[in-house]
C-alpha positions as CSV (number, residue, x, y, z in Angstrom):
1,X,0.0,0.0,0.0
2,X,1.5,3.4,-0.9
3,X,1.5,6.1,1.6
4,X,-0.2,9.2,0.5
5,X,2.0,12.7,0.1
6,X,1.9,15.0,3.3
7,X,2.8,18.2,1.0
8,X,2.4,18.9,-2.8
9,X,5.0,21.2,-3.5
10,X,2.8,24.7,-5.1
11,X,-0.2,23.9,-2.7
12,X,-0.8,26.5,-0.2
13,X,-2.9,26.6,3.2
14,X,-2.3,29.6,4.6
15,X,-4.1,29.5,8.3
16,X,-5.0,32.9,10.2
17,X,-5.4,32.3,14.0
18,X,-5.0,35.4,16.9
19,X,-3.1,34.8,19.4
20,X,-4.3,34.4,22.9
21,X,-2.2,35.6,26.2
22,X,-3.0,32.9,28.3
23,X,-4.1,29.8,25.8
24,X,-3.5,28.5,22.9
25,X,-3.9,31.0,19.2
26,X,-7.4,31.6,18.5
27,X,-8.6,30.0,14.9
28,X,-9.9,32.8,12.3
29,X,-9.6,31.3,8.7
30,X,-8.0,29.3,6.8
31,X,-7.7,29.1,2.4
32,X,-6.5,25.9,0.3
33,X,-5.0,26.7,-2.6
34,X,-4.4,23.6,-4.8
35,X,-1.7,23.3,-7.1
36,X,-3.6,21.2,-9.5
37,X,-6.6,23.6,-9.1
38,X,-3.8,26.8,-9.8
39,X,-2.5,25.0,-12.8
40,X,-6.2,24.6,-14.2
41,X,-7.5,27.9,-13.8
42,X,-4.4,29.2,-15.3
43,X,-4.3,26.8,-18.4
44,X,-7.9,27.0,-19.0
45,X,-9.5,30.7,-18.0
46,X,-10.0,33.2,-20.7
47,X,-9.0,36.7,-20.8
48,X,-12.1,38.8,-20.5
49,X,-12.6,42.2,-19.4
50,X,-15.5,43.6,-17.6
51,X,-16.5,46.9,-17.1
52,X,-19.3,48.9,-15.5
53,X,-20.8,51.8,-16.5
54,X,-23.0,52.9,-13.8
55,X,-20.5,55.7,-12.9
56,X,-19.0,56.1,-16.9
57,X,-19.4,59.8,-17.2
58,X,-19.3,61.4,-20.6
59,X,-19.7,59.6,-24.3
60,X,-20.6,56.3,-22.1
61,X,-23.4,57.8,-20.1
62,X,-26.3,55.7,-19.8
């Protein structure tokens, strides 16, 4: 049976605790970044540009 891989090398997991005088740090948040899932948005997203005019002054007014 092969073991499974503790760390992916371009994986992140960045965790954002407070810390705490008298305990142990205080969890806040906490964001996995994949590096398979960084390698697919990047190789598969198109460039599009949005824009909103609601504040467009000018030729664009609406």
């Amino acid at each position: 049976m092969k073991k499974a891989r503790k760390n992916i090398e371009g994986s992140t997991v960045p965790l954002d605790t407070t810390p705490m005088p008298n305990s142990l740090p205080l969890f806040k948040r906490v964001y996995l970044s994949f590096k398979a899932c960084k390698k697919g948005f990047v190789l598969g997203h198109k460039p599009f540009i949005g824009l909103d005019g609601t504040f467009l002054k000018g030729f664009y007014r609406r």
